[in-house]
PyMOL Python script that loads the backbone (N, CA, C, O; Angstrom):
from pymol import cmd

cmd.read_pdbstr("""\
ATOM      1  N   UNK A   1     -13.237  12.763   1.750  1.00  0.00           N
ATOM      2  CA  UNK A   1     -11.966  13.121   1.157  1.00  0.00           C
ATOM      3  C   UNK A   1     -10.837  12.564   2.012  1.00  0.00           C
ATOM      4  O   UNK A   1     -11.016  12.402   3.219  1.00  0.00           O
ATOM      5  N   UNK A   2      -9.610  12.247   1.390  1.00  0.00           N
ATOM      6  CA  UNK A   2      -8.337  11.756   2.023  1.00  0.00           C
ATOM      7  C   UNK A   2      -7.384  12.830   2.222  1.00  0.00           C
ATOM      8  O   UNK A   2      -6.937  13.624   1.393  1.00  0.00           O
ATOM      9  N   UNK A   3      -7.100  12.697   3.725  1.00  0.00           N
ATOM     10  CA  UNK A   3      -5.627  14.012   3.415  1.00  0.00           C
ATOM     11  C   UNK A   3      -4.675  13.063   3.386  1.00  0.00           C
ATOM     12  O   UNK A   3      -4.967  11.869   3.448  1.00  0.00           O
ATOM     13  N   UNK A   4      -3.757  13.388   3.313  1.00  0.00           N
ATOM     14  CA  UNK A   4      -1.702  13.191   3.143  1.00  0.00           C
ATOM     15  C   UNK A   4      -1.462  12.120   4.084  1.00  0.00           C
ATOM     16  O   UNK A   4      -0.954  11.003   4.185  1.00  0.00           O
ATOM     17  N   UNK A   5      -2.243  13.252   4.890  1.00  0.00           N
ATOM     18  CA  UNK A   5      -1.330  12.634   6.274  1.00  0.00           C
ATOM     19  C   UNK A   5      -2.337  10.985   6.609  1.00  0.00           C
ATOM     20  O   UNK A   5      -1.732  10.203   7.342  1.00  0.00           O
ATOM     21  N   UNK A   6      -3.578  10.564   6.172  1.00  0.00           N
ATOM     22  CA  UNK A   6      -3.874   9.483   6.650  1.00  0.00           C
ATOM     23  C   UNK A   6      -3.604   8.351   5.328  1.00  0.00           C
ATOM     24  O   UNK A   6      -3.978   7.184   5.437  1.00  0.00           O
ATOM     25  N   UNK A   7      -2.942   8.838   4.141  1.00  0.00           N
ATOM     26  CA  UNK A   7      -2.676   8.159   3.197  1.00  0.00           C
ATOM     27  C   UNK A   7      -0.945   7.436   3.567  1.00  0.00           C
ATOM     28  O   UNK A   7      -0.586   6.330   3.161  1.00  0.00           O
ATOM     29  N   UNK A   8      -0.119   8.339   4.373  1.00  0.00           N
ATOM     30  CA  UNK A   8       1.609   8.047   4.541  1.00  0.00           C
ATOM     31  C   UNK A   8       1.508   6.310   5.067  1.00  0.00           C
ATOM     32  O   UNK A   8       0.900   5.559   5.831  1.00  0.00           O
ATOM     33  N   UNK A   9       2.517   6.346   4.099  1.00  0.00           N
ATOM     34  CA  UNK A   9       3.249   5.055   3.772  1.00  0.00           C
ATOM     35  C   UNK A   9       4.558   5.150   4.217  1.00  0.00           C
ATOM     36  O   UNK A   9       4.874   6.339   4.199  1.00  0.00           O
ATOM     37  N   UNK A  10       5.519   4.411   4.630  1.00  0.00           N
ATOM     38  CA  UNK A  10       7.001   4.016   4.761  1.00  0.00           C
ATOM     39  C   UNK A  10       7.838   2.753   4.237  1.00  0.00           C
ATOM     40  O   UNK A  10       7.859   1.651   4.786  1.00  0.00           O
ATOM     41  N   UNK A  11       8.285   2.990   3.477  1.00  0.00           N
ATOM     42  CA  UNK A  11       8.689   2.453   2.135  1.00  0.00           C
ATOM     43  C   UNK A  11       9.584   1.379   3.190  1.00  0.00           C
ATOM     44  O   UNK A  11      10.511   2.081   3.594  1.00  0.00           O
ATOM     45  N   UNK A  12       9.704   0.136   3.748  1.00  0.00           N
ATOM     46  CA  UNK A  12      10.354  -0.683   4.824  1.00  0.00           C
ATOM     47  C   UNK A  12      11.478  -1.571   4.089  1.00  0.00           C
ATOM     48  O   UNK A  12      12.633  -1.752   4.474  1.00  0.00           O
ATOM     49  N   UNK A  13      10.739  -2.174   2.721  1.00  0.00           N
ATOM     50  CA  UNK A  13      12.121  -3.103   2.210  1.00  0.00           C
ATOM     51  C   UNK A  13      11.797  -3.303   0.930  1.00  0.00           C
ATOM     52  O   UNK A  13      10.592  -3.318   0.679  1.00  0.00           O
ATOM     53  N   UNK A  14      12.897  -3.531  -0.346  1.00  0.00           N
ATOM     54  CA  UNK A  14      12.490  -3.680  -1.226  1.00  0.00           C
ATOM     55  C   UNK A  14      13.378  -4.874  -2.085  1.00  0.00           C
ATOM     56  O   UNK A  14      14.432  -5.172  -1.524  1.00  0.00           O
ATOM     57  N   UNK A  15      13.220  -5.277  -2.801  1.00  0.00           N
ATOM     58  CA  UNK A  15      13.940  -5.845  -3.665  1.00  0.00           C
ATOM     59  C   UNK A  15      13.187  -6.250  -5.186  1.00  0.00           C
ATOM     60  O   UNK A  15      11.970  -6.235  -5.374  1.00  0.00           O
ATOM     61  N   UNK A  16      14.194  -6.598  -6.170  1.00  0.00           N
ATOM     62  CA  UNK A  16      13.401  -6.709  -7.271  1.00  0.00           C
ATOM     63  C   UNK A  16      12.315  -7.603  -7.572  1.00  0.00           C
ATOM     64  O   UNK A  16      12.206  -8.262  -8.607  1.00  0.00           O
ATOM     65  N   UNK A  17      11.618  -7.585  -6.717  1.00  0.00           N
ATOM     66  CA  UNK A  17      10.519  -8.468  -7.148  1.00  0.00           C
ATOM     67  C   UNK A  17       9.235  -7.750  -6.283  1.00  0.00           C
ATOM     68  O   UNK A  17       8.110  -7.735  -6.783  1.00  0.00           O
ATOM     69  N   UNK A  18       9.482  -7.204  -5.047  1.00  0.00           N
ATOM     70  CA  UNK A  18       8.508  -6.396  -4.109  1.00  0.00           C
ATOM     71  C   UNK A  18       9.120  -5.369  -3.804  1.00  0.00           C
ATOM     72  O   UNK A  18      10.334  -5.237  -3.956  1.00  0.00           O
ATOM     73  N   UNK A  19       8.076  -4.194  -3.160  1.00  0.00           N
ATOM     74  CA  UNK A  19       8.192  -3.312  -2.392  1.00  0.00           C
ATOM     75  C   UNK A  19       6.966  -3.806  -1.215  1.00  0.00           C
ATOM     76  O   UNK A  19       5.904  -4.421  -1.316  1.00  0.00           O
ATOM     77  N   UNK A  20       7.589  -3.299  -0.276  1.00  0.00           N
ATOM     78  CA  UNK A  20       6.968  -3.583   0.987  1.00  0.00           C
ATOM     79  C   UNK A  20       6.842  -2.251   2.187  1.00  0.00           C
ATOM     80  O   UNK A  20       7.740  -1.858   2.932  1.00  0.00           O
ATOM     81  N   UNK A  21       5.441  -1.739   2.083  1.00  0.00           N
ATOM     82  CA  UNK A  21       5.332  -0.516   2.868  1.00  0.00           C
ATOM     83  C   UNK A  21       4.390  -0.589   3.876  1.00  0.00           C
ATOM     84  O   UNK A  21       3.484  -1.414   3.989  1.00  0.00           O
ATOM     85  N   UNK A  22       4.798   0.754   4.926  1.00  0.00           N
ATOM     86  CA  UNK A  22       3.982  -0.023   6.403  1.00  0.00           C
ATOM     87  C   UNK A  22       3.063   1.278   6.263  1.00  0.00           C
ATOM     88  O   UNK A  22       3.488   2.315   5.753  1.00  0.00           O
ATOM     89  N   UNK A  23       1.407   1.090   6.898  1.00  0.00           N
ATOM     90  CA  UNK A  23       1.133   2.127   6.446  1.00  0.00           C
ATOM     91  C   UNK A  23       0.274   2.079   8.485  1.00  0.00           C
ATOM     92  O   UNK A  23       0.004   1.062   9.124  1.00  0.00           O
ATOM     93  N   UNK A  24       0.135   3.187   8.822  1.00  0.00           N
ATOM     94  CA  UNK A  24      -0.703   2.910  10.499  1.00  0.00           C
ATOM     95  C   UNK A  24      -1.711   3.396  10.148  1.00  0.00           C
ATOM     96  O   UNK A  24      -1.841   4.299   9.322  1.00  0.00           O
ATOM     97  N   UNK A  25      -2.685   2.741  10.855  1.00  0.00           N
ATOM     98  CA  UNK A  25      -4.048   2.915  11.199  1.00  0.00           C
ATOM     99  C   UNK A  25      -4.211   2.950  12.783  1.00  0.00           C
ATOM    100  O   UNK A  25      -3.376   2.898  13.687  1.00  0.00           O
ATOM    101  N   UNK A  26      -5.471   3.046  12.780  1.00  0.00           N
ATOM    102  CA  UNK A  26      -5.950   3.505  13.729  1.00  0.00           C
ATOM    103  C   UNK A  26      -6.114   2.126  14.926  1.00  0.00           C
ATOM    104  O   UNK A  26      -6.029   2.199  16.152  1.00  0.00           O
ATOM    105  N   UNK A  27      -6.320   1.148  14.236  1.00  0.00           N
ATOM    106  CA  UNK A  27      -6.692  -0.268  14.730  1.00  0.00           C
ATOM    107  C   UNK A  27      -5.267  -0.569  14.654  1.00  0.00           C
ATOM    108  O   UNK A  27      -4.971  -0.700  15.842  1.00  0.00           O
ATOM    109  N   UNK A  28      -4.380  -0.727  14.084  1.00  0.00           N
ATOM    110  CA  UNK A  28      -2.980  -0.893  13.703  1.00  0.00           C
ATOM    111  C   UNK A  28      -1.803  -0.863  12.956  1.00  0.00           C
ATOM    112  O   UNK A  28      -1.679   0.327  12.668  1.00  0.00           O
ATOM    113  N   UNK A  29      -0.994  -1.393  12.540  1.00  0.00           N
ATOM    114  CA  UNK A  29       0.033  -1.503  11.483  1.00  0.00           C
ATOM    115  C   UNK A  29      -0.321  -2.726   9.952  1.00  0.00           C
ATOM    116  O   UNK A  29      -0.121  -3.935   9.833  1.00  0.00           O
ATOM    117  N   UNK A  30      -0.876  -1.743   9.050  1.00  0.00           N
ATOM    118  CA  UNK A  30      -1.063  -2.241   7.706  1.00  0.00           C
ATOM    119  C   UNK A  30       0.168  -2.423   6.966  1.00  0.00           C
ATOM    120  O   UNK A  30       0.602  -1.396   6.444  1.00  0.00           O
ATOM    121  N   UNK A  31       0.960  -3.687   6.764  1.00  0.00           N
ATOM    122  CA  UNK A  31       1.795  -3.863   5.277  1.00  0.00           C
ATOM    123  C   UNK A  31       1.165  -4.021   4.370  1.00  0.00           C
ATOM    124  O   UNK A  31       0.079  -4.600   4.389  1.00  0.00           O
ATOM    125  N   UNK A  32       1.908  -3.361   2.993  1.00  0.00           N
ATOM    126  CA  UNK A  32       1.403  -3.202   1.799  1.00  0.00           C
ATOM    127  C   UNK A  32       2.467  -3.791   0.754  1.00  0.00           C
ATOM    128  O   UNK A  32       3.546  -3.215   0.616  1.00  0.00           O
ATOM    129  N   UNK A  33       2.254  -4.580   0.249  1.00  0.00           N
ATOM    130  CA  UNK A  33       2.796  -5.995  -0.707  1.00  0.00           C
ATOM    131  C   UNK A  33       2.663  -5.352  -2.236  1.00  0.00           C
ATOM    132  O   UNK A  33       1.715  -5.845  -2.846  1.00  0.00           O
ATOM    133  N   UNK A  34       3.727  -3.937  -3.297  1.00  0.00           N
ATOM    134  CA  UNK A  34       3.624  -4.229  -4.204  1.00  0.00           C
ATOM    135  C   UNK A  34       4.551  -4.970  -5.074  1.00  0.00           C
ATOM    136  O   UNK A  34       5.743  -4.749  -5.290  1.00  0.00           O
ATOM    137  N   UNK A  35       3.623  -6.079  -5.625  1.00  0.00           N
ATOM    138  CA  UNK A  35       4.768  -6.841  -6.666  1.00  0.00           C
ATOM    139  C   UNK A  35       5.257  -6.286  -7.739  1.00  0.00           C
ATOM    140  O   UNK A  35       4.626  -5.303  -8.128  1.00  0.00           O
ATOM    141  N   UNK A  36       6.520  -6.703  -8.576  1.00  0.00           N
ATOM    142  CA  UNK A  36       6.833  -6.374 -10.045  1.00  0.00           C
ATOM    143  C   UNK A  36       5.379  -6.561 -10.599  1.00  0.00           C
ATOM    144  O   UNK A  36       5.033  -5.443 -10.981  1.00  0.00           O
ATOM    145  N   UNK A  37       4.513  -7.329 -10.787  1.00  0.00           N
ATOM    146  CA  UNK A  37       3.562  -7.531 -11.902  1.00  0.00           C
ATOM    147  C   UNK A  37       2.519  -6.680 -11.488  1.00  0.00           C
ATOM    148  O   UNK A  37       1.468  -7.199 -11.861  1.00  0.00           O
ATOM    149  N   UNK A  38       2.327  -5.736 -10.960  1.00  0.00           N
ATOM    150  CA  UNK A  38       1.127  -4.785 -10.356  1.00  0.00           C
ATOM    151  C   UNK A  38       0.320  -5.091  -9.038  1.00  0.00           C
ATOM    152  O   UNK A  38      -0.258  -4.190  -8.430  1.00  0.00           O
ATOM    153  N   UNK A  39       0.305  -6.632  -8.553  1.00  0.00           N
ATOM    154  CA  UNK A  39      -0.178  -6.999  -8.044  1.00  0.00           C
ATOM    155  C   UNK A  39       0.138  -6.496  -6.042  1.00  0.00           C
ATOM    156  O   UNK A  39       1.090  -6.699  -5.289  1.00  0.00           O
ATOM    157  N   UNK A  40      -1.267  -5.774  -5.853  1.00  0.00           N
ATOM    158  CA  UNK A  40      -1.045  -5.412  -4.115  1.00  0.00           C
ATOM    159  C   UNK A  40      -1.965  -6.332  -2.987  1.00  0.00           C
ATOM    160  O   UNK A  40      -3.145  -6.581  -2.743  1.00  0.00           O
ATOM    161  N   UNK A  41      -0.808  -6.606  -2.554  1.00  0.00           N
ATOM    162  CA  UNK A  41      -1.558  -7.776  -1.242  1.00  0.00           C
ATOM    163  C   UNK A  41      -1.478  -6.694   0.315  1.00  0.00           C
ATOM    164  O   UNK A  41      -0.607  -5.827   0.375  1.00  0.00           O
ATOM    165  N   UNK A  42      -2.095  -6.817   1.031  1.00  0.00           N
ATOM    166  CA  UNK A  42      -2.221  -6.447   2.317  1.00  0.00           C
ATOM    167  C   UNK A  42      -1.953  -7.467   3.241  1.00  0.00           C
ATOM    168  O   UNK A  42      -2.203  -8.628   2.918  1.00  0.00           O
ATOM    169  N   UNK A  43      -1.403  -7.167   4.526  1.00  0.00           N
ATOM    170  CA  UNK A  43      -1.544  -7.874   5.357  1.00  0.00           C
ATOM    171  C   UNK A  43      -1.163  -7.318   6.661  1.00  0.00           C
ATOM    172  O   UNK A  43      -0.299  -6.447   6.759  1.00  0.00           O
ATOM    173  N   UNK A  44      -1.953  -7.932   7.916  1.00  0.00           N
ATOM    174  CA  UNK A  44      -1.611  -7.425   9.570  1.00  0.00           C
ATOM    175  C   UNK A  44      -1.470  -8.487  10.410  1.00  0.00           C
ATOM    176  O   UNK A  44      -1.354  -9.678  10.121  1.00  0.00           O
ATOM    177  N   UNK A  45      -1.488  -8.000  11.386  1.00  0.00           N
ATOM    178  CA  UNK A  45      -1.486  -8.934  12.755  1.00  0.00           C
ATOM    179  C   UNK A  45      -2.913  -9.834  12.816  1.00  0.00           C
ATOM    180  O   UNK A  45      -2.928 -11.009  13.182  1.00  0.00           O
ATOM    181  N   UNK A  46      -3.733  -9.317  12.527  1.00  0.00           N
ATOM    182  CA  UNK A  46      -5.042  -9.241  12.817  1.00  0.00           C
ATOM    183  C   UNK A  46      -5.942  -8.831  11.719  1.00  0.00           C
ATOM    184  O   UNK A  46      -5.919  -7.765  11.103  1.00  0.00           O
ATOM    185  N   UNK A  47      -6.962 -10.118  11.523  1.00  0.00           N
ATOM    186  CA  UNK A  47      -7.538  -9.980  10.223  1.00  0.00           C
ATOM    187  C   UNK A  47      -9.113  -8.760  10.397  1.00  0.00           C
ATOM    188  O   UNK A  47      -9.743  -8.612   9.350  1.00  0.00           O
ATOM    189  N   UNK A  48      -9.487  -8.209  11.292  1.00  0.00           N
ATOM    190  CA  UNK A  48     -10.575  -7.672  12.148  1.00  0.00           C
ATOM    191  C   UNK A  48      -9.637  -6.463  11.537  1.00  0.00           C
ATOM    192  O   UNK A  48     -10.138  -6.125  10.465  1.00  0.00           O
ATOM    193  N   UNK A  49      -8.317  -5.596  11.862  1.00  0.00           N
ATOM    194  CA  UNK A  49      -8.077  -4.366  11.059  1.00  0.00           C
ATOM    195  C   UNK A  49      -8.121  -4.410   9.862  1.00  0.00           C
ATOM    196  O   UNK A  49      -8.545  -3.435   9.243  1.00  0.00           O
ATOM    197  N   UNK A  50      -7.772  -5.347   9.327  1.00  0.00           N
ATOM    198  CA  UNK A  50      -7.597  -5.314   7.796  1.00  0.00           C
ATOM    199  C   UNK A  50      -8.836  -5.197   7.232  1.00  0.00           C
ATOM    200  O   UNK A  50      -9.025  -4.226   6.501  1.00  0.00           O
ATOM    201  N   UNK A  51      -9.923  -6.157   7.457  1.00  0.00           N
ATOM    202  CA  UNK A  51     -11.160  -6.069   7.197  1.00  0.00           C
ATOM    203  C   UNK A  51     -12.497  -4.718   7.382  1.00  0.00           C
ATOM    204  O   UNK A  51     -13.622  -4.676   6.884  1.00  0.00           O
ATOM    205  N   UNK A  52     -11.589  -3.457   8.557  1.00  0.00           N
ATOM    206  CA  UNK A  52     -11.947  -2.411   8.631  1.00  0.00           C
ATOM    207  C   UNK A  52     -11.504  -2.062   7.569  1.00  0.00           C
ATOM    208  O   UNK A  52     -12.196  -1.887   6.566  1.00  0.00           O
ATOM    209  N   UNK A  53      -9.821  -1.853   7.661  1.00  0.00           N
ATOM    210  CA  UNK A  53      -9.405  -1.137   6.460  1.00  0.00           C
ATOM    211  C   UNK A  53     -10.241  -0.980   4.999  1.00  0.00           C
ATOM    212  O   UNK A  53     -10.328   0.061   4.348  1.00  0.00           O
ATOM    213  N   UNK A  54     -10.718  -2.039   4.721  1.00  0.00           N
ATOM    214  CA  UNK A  54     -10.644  -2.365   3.311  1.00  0.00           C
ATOM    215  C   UNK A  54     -11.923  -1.592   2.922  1.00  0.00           C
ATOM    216  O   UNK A  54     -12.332  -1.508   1.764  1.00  0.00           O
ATOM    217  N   UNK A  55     -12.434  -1.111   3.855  1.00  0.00           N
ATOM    218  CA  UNK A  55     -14.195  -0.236   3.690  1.00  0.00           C
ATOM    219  C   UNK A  55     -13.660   0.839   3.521  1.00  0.00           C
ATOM    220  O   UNK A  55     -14.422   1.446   2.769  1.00  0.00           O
ATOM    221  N   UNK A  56     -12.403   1.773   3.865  1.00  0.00           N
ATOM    222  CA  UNK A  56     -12.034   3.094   4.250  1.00  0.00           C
ATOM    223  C   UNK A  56     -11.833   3.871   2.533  1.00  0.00           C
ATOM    224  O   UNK A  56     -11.392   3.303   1.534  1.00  0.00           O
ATOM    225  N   UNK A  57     -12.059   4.542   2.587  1.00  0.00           N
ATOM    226  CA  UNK A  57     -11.457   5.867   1.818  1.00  0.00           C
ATOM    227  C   UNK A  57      -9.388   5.881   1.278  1.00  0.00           C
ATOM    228  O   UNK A  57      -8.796   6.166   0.236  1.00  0.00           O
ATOM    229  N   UNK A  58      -9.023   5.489   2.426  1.00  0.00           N
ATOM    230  CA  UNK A  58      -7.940   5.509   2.598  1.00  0.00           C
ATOM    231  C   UNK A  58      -7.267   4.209   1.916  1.00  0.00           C
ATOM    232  O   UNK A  58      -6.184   4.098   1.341  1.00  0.00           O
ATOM    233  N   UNK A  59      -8.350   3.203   2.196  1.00  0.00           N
ATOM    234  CA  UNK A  59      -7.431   1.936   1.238  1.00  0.00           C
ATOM    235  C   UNK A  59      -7.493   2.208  -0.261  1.00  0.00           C
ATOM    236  O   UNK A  59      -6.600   1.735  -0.964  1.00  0.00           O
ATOM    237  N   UNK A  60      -8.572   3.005  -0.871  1.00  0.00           N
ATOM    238  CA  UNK A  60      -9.129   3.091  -2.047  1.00  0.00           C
ATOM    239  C   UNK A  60      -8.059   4.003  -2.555  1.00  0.00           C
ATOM    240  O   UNK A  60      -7.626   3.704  -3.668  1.00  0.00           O
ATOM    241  N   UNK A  61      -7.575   4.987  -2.010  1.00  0.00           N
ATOM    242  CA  UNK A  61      -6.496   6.158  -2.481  1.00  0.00           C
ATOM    243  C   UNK A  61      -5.169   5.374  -2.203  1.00  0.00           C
ATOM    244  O   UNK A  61      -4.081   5.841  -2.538  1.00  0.00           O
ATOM    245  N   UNK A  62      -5.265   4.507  -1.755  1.00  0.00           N
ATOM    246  CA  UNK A  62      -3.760   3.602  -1.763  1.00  0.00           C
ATOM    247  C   UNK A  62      -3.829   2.542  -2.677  1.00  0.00           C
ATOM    248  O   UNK A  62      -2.762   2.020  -2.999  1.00  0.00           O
ATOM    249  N   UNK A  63      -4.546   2.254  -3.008  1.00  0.00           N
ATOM    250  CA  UNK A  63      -4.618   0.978  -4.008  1.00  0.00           C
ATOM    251  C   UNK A  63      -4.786   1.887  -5.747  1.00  0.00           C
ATOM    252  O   UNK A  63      -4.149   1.488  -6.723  1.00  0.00           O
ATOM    253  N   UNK A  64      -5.590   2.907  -5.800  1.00  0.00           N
ATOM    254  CA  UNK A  64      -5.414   3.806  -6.685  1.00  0.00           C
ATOM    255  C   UNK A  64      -3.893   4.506  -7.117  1.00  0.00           C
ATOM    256  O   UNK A  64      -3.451   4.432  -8.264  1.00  0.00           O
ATOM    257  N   UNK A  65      -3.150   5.226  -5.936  1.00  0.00           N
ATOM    258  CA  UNK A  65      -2.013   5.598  -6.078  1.00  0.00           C
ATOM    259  C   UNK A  65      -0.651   4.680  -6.725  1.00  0.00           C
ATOM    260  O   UNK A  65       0.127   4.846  -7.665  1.00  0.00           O
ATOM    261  N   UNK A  66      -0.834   3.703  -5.729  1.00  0.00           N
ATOM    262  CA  UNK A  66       0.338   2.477  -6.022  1.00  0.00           C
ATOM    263  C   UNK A  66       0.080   2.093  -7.550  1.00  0.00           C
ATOM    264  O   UNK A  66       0.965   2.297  -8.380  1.00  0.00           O
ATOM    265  N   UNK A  67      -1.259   1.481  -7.940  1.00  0.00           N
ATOM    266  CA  UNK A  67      -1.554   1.099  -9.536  1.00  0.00           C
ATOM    267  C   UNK A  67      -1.497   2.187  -9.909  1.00  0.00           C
ATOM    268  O   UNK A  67      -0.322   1.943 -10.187  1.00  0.00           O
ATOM    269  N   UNK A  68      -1.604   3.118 -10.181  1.00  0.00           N
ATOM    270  CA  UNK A  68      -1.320   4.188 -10.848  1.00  0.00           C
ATOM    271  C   UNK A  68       0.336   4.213 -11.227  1.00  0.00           C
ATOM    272  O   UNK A  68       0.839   4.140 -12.348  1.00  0.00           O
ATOM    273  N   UNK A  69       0.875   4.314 -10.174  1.00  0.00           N
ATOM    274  CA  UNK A  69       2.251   4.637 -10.137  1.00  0.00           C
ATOM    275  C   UNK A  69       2.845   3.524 -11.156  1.00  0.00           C
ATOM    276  O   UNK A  69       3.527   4.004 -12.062  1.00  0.00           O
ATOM    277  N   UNK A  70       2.655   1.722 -11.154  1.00  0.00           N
ATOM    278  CA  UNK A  70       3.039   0.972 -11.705  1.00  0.00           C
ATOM    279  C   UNK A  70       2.500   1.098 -13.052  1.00  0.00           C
ATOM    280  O   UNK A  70       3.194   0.754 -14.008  1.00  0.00           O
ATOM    281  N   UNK A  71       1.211   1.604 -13.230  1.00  0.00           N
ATOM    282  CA  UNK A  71       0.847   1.465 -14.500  1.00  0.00           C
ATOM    283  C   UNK A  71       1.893   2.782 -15.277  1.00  0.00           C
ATOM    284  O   UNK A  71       2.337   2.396 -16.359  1.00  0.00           O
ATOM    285  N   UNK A  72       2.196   3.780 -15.011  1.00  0.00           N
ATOM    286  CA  UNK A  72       2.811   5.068 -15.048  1.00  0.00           C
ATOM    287  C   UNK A  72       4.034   4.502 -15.415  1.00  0.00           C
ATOM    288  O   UNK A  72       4.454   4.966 -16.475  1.00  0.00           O
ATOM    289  N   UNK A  73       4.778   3.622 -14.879  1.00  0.00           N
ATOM    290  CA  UNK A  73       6.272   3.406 -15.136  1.00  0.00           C
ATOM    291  C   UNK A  73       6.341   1.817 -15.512  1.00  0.00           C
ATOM    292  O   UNK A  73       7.434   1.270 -15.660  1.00  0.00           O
ATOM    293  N   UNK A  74       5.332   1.237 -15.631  1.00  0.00           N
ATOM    294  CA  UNK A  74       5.312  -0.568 -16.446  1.00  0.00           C
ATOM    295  C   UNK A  74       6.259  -1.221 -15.286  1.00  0.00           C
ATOM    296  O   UNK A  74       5.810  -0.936 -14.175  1.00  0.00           O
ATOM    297  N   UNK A  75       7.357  -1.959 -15.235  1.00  0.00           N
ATOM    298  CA  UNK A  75       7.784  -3.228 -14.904  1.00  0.00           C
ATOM    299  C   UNK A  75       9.256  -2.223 -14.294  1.00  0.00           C
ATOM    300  O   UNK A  75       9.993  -2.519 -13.353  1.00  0.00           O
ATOM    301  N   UNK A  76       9.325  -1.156 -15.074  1.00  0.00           N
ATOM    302  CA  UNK A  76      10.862  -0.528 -14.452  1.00  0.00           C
ATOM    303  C   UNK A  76      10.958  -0.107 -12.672  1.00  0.00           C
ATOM    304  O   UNK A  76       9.939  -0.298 -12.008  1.00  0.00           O
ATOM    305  N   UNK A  77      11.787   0.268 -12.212  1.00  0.00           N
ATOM    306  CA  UNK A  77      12.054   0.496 -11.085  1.00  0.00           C
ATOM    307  C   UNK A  77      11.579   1.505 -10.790  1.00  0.00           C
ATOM    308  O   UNK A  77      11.871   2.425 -11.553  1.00  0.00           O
ATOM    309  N   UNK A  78      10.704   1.839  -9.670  1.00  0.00           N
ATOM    310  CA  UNK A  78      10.138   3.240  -9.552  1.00  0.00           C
ATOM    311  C   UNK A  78      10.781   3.957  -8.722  1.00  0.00           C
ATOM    312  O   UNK A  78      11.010   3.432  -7.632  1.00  0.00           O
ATOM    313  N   UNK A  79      11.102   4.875  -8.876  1.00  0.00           N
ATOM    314  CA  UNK A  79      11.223   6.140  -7.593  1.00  0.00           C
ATOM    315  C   UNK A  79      10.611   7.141  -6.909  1.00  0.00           C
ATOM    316  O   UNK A  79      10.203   8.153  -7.479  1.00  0.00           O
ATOM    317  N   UNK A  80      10.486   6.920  -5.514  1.00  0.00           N
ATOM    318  CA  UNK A  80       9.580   7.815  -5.051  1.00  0.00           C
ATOM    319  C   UNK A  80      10.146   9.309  -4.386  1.00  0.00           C
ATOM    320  O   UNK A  80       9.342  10.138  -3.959  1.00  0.00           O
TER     321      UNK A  80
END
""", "prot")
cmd.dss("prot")
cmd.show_as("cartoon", "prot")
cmd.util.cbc("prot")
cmd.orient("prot")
């Protein structure tokens, strides 16, 4: 199971075309790339965290949440 607290995100910059959120791990600092078109990219310092990440519980409830959220509100501006 995922709690809250290892799912938090910080919403860093946005503009109409991305949102861009930093999320920490344990290995390090995960950005999270969502585009206008649904599409979520990841990226770090270091491809060895990311490649942990992507096994976790925690990426699965973030990649679930975010598409959710876009599918929930289509192409409009979301608010969190």
């Amino acid at each position: 199971m995922v709690t809250i607290k290892e799912m938090t995100m910080t919403l860093i910059a946005e503009n109409q075309e991305v949102r861009i959120y930093r999320h920490n791990t344990v290995g390090g600092r995960i950005n999270v790339y969502q585009f206008r078109n649904g599409e979520l990219t990841f990226g770090t310092e270091k491809i060895s965290i990311l490649n942990r990440f992507e096994k976790t519980q925690v990426y699965k409830a973030i990649c679930r949440v975010l598409t959710h959220k876009m599918n929930e509100h289509g192409n409009k501006r979301i608010s969190n």
